[in-house]
C-alpha positions in Angstrom: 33.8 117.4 -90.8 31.2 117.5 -87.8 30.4 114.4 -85.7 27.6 114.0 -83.9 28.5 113.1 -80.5 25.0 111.9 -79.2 25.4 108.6 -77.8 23.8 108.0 -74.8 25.5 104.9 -73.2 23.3 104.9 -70.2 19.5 105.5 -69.6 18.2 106.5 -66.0 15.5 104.1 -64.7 12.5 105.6 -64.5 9.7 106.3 -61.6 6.9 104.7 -61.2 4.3 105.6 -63.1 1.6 105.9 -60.6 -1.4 106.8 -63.1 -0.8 103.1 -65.0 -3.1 101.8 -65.8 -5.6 103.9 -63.8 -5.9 106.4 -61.1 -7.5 107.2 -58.3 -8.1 108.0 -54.6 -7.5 106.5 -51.3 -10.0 107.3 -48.2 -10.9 106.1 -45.2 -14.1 103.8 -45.4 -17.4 104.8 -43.4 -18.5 101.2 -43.8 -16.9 98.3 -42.2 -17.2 95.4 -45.5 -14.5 94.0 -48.0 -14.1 93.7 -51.3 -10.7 92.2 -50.2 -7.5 92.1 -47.3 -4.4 93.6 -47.4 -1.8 92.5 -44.0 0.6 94.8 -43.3 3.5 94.1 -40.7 3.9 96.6 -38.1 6.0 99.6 -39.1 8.4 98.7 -35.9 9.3 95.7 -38.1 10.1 97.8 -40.7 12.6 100.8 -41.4 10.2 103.2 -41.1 6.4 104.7 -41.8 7.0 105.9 -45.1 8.3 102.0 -46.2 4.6 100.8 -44.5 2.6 103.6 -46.8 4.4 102.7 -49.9 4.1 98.8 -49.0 0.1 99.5 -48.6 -0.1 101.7 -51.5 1.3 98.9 -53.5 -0.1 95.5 -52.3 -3.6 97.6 -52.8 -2.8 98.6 -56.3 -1.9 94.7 -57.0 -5.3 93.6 -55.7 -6.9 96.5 -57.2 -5.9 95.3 -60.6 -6.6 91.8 -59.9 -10.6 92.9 -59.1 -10.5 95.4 -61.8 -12.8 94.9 -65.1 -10.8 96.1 -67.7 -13.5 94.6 -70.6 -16.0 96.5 -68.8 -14.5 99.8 -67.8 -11.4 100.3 -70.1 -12.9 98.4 -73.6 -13.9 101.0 -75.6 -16.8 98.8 -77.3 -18.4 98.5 -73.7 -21.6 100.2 -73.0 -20.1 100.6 -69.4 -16.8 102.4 -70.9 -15.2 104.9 -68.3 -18.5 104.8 -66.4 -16.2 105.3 -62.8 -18.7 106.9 -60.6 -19.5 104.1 -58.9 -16.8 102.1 -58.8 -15.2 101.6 -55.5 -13.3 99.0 -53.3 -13.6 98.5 -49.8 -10.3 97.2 -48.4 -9.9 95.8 -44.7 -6.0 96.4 -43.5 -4.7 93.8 -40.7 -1.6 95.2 -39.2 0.0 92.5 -37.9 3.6 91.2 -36.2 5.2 87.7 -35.7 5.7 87.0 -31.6 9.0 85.4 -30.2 7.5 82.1 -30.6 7.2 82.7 -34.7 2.9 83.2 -33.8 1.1 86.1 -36.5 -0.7 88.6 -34.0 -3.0 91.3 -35.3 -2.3 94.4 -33.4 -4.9 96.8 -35.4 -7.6 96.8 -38.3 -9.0 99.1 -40.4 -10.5 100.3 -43.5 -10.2 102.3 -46.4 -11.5 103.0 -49.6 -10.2 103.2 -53.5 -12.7 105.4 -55.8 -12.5 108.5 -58.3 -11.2 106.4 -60.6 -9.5 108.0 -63.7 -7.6 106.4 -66.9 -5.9 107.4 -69.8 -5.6 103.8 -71.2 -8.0 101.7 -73.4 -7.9 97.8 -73.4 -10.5 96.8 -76.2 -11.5 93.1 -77.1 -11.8 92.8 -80.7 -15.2 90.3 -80.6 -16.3 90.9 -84.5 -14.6 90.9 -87.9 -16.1 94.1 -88.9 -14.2 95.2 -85.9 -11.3 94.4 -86.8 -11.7 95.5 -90.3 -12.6 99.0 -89.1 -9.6 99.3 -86.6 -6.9 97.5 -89.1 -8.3 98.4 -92.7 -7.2 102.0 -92.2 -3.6 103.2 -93.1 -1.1 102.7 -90.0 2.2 104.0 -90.3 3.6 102.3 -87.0 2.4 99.3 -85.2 3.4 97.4 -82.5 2.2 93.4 -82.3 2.1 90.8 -80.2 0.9 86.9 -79.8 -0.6 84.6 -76.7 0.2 80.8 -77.8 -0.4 77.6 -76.0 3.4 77.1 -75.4 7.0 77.4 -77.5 7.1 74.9 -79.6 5.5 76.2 -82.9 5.4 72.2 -84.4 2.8 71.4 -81.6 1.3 74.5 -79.9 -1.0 77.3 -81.9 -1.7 81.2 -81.4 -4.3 81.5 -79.1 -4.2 85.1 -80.1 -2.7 88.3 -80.5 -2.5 91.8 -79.6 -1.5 94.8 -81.2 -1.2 99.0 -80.7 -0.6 101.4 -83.0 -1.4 104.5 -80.3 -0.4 105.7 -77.2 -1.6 103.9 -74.2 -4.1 102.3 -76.6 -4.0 99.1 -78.0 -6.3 95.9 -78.4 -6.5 92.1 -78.1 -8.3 89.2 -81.1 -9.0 86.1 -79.7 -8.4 83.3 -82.5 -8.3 80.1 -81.0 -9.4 80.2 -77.2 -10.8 76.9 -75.4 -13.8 75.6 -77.3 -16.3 77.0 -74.5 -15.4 80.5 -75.8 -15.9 79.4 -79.6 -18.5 82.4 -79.9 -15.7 84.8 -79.3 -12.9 83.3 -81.2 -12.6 84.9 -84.6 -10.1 82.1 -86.3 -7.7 82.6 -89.4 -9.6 85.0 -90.9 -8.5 87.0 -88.1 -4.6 86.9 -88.8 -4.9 87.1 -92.3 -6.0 90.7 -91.2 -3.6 91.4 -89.5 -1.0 89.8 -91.4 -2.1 92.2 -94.6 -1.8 95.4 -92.1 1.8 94.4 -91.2 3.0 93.5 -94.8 1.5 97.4 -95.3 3.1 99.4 -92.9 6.3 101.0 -92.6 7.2 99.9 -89.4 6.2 97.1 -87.5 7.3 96.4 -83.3 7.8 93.2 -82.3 9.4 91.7 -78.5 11.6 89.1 -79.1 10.5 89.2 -82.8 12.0 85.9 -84.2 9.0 83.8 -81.6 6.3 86.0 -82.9 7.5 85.3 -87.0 8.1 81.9 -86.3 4.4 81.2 -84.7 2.9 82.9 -87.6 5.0 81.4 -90.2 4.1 78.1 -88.7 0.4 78.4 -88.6 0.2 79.6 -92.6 3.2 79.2 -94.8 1.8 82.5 -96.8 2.2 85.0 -93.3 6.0 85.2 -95.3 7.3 87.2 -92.3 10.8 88.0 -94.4 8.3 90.8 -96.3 7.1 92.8 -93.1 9.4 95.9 -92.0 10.2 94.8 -88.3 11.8 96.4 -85.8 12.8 94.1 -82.7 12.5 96.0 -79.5 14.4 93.8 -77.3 17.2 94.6 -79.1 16.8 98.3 -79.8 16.0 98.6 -75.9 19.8 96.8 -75.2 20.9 99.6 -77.8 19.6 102.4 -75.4 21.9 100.8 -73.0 24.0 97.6 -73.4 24.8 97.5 -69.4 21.3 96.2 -68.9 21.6 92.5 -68.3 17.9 91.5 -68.2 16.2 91.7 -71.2 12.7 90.5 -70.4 9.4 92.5 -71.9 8.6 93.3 -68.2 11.3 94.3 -66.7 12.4 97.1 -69.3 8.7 98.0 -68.8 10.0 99.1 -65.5 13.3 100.4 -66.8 12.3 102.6 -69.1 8.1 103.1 -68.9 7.8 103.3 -65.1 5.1 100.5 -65.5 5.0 97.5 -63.1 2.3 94.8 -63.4 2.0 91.6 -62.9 3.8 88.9 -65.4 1.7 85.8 -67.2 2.1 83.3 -64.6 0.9 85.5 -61.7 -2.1 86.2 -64.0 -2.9 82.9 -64.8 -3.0 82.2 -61.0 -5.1 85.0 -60.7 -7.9 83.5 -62.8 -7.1 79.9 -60.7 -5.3 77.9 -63.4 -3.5 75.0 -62.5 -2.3 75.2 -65.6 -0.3 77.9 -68.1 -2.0 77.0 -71.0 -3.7 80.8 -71.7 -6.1 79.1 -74.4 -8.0 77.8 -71.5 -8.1 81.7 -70.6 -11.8 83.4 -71.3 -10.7 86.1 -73.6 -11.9 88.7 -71.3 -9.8 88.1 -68.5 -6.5 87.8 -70.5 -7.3 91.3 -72.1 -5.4 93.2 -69.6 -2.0 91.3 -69.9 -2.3 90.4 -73.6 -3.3 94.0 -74.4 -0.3 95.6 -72.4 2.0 93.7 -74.2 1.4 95.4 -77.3 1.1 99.2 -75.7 4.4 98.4 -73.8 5.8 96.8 -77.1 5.1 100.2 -78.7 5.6 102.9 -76.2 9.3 100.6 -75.9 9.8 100.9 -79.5 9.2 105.0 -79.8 11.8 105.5 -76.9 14.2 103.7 -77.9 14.0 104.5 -81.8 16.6 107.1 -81.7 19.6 104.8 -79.9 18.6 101.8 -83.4 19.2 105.4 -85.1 22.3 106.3 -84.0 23.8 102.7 -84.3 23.3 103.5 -88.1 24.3 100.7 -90.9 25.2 98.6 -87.3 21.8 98.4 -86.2 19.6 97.9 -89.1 22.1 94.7 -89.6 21.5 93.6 -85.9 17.6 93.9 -87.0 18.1 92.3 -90.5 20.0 89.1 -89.0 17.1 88.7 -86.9 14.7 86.8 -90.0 18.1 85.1 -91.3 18.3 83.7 -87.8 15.1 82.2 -87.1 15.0 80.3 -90.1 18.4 78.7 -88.7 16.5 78.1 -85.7 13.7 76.3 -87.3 16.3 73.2 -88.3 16.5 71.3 -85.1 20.1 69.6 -84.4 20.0 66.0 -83.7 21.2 64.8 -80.7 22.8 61.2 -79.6 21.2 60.9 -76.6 22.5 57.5 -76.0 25.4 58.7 -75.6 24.1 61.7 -73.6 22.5 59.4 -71.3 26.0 56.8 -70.7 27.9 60.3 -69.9 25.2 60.5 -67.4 24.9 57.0 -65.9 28.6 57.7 -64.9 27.9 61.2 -63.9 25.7 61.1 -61.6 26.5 58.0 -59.4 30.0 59.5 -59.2 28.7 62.5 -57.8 26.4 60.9 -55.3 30.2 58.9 -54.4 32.1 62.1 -54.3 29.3 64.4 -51.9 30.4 61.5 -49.2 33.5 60.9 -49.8 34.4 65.0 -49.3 31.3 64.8 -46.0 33.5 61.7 -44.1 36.9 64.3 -44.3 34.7 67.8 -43.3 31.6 66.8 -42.1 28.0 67.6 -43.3 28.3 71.3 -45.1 26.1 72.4 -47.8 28.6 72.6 -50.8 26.2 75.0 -52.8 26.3 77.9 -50.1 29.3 80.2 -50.9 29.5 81.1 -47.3 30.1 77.4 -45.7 32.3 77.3 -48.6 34.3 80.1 -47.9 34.3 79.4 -44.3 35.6 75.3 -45.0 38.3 77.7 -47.2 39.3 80.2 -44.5 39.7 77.0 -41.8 41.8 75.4 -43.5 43.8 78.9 -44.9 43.0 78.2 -48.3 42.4 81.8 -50.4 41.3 81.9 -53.7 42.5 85.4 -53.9 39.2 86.3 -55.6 36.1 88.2 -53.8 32.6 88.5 -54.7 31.1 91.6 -56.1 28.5 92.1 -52.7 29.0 94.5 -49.8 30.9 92.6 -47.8 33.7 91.4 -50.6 33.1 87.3 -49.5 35.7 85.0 -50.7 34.5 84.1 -54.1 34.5 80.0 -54.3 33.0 79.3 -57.7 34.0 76.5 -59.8 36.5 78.9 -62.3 38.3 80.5 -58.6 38.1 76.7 -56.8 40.3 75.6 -60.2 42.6 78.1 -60.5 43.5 78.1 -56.5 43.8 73.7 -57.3 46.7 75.2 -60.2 48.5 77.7 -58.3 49.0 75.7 -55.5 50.2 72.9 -58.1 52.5 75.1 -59.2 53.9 76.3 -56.1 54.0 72.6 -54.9 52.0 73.2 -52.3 49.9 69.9 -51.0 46.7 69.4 -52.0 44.1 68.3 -49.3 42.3 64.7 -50.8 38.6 67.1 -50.2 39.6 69.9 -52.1 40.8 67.2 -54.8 37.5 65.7 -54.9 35.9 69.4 -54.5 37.3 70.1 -57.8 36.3 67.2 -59.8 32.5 67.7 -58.6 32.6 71.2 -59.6 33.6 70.1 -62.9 30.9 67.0 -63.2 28.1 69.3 -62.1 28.8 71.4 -64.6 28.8 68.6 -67.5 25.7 67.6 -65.4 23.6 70.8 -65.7 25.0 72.8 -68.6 25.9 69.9 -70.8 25.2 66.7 -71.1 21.7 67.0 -68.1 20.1 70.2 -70.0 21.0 68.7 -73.8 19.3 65.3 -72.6 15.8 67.0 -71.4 15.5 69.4 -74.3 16.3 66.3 -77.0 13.9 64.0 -74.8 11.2 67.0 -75.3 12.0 67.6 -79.1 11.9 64.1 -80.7 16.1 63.7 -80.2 16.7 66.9 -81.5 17.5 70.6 -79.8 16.6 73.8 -81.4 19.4 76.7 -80.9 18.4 80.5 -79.8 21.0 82.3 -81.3 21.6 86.0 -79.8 23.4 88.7 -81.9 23.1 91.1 -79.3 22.4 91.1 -75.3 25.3 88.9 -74.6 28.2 90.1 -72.4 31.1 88.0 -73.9 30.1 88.1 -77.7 27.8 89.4 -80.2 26.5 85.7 -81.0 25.9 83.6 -78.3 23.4 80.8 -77.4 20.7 78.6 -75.7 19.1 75.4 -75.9 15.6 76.7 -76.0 13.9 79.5 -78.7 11.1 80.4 -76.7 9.2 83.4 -76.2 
């Protein structure tokens, strides 16, 4: 019998994709104006000039995109679509560098200019039914999906609305339920029972993190039954492609395995000058970008990584099919005694307040949570918890787990205990109970009417294939 030895445990970051999600040219500027300033420290505070070009080629790309009008240039139903001939940015440049006494000086100015633009992408604003019809009435074999809400918790927060891309560096963004001043453009249940129908018909449906996306449907309209649509969770085809990846987040496999960097929702929002996340309070046009990428990177992530679900055969397809089973079990909130929570607590905390001066009158004022002052208090005192940390310099790990088992071996061996290192322990162990347990159980219950709602993971964990958090979120 052949096997077919194709596993591929290990997938090589790739480059930067420097035509995302445009292109174009960078020349000196005839004319002294601004569209906006970049400050660049002085390339004798840095390692060298290439580090101070790819610094300025970056920080302009960032402001680039943040002035960029993706409704007007990159929507295909604009009457200004592609229309780059004109389009330019002046950018002033301040080289600057910080003096002895900690004062910014600007040792030289200049300017350049962005233009011959060029893009392969399209970002289109769905603002009409018969839109939408037209784009999701036809037959789609593969599509890729994605929703902007007004928070995580499906009981109290509502799609503000979705994305989705069924194309190659194309995709497109509905707004359902924006703020009531954009009511013109909002396009309301109607909308997702579109899109819901287009799911339910094709053969394979992307989703990020795909239990938040089924939930928030599920909850709007018991009939979006999310059980019937063929999913395919990227996030955890992606940790397929290569389980050694320990961050799991939409944008930074983006990175990983796209080359694309951008900008993640907070940033945006504080782009736009919100004091608050809340993206319904977003005008649909200037949450295009963001919402829209989510569904090209959902399904350029999903292509890629295809054959690694593939070769994890009967495996993978039960990794996906758990995923439906498991959000239901994350939909039945466990209720929590938060009395009790909150007498562990009131003994906690004081106790801990107690034990930060009793170890400061023995060793004076050090800042327990810095490894290094830790490891130095150790080393004074020729304590060695035989354990080093995984950095350059191999620093004397002094975690809680290494503090411990020192506290034991030096039991063992009869060796005295200092009183501090006593009362070290015992605060390592009541912060934990502090911030893990009974602290983190507390402010989730206190947010969920007593009760806490379980994210369970069957894949992405490093100890286990089903682990958990105190939060479902997207």
């Amino acid at each position: 019998m052949a096997y077919d030895f194709t596993f591929t445990p290990y997938v090589k970051k790739k480059e930067v994709d420097l035509s995302f999600p445009f292109s174009y040219d960078l020349v000196k500027a005839s004319e002294e104006k601004e569209d906006f300033k970049i400050e660049l420290p002085a390339p004798s505070t840095m390692n060298d000039k290439k580090a101070v070009k790819d610094l300025l080629a970056e920080k302009v790309h960032e402001q680039i995109i943040n002035k960029f009008d993706f409704n007007k240039y990159l929507n295909k139903y604009s009457k200004d679509f592609h229309s780059f001939t004109s389009l330019a940015y002046i950018i002033k440049v301040e080289v600057f560098m910080v003096t002895k006494d900690k004062k910014r000086e600007v040792l030289n100015q200049y300017f350049i200019k962005a233009n011959n633009f060029k893009s392969d992408y399209t970002f289109n604003l769905i603002t009409n039914i018969e839109q939408l019809k037209e784009v999701l009435t036809t037959d789609i074999e593969r599509i890729a999906f994605d929703t902007e809400t007004t928070g995580l918790n499906p009981e109290v927060d509502h799609i503000v609305g979705y994305s989705f891309s069924f194309k190659d560096k194309e995709s497109y963004y509905v707004p359902v339920k924006h703020d009531r001043k954009y009511k013109d453009m909002n396009l309301g249940k109607e909308a997702l029972k579109i899109l819901y129908d287009a799911l339910i018909k094709a053969e394979r449906v992307y989703m990020f993190n795909s239990r938040f996306d089924m939930r928030m449907m599920e909850y709007t309209d018991a009939s979006f039954d999310m059980s019937k649509v063929k999913y395919r969770d990227v996030q955890v085809s992606a940790w397929f492609a290569d389980p050694d990846i320990r961050q799991h987040s939409l944008k930074y496999l983006e990175k990983h395995f796209l080359g694309i960097y951008r900008q993640d929702l907070v940033a945006t929002l504080k782009n736009s000058k919100m004091d608050t996340y809340n993206t319904a309070l977003l005008s649909p046009v200037n949450i295009l970008f963001y919402a829209a990428q989510d569904a090209a990177s959902t399904f350029a992530l999903g292509e890629i990584t295809d054959r690694y679900q593939r070769e994890f055969r009967n495996s993978g397809e039960i990794d996906q099919r758990l995923l439906y089973p498991l959000m239901k079990m994350e939909n039945r909130g466990i209720r929590i005694n938060t009395d009790y929570l909150k007498e562990q607590l009131d003994y906690i905390l004081p106790r801990l307040a107690e034990l930060d001066e009793l170890i400061k009158s023995q060793i004076g004022d050090i800042n327990l949570n810095s490894p290094k002052q830790k490891s130095d208090l150790f080393k004074k005192h020729k304590l060695d918890t035989k354990v080093k940390t995984k950095s350059k310099n191999g620093n004397m790990a002094t975690g809680r787990k290494e503090v411990d088992a020192m506290i034991e071996r030096m039991e063992e061996q009869g060796k005295t205990i200092p009183v501090w290192l006593t009362y070290l322990g015992e605060r390592s162990k009541l912060e934990k109970l502090q911030s893990t347990f009974f602290g983190s159980l507390l402010e989730q219950a206190l947010m969920n009417n007593g009760r806490v709602r379980i994210n369970y993971r069957n894949t992405q964990a490093a100890t286990g294939r089903l682990s958990s958090g105190a939060d479902f979120g997207e």
